[in-house]
C-alpha positions as CSV (number, residue, x, y, z in Angstrom):
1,X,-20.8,-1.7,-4.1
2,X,-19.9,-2.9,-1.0
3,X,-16.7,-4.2,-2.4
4,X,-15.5,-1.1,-3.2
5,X,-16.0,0.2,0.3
6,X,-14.2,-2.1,2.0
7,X,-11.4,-1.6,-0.2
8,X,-11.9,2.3,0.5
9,X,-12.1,1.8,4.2
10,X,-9.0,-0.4,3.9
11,X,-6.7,2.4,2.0
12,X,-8.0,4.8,4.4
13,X,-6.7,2.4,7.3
14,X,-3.5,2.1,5.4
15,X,-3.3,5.7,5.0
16,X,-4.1,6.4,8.8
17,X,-1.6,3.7,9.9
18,X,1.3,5.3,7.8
19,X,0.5,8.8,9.1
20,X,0.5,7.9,12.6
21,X,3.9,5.7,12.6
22,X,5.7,8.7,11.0
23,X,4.9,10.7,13.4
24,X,7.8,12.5,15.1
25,X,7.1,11.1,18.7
26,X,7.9,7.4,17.2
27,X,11.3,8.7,15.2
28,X,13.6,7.3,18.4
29,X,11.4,4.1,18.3
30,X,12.0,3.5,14.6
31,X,15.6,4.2,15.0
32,X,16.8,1.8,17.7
33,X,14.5,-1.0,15.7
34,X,16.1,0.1,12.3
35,X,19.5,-0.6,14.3
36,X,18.5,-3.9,15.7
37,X,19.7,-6.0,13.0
38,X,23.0,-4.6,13.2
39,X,23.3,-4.6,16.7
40,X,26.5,-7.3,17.3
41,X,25.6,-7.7,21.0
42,X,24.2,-10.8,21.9
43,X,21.0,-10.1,24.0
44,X,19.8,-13.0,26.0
45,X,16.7,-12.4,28.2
């Protein structure tokens, strides 16, 4: 039994984790870091 609910309480997490990225307020943040790798610029800190 208690097997079963951490693998429930761990889909729900998984569910609740996708939700929240996808939300629209993260769309710019997900679009520069979808970018990066194709960014030429050499960033040095």
């Amino acid at each position: 039994m208690v097997p079963g609910l951490i693998t429930a309480a761990l889909l729900l997490l998984f569910v609740a984790g996708c939700i929240w990225l996808w939300l629209p307020r993260h769309a710019r943040a997900l679009e520069e870091a979808a970018k990066l790798p194709l960014d030429d610029e050499e960033k040095t800190p």
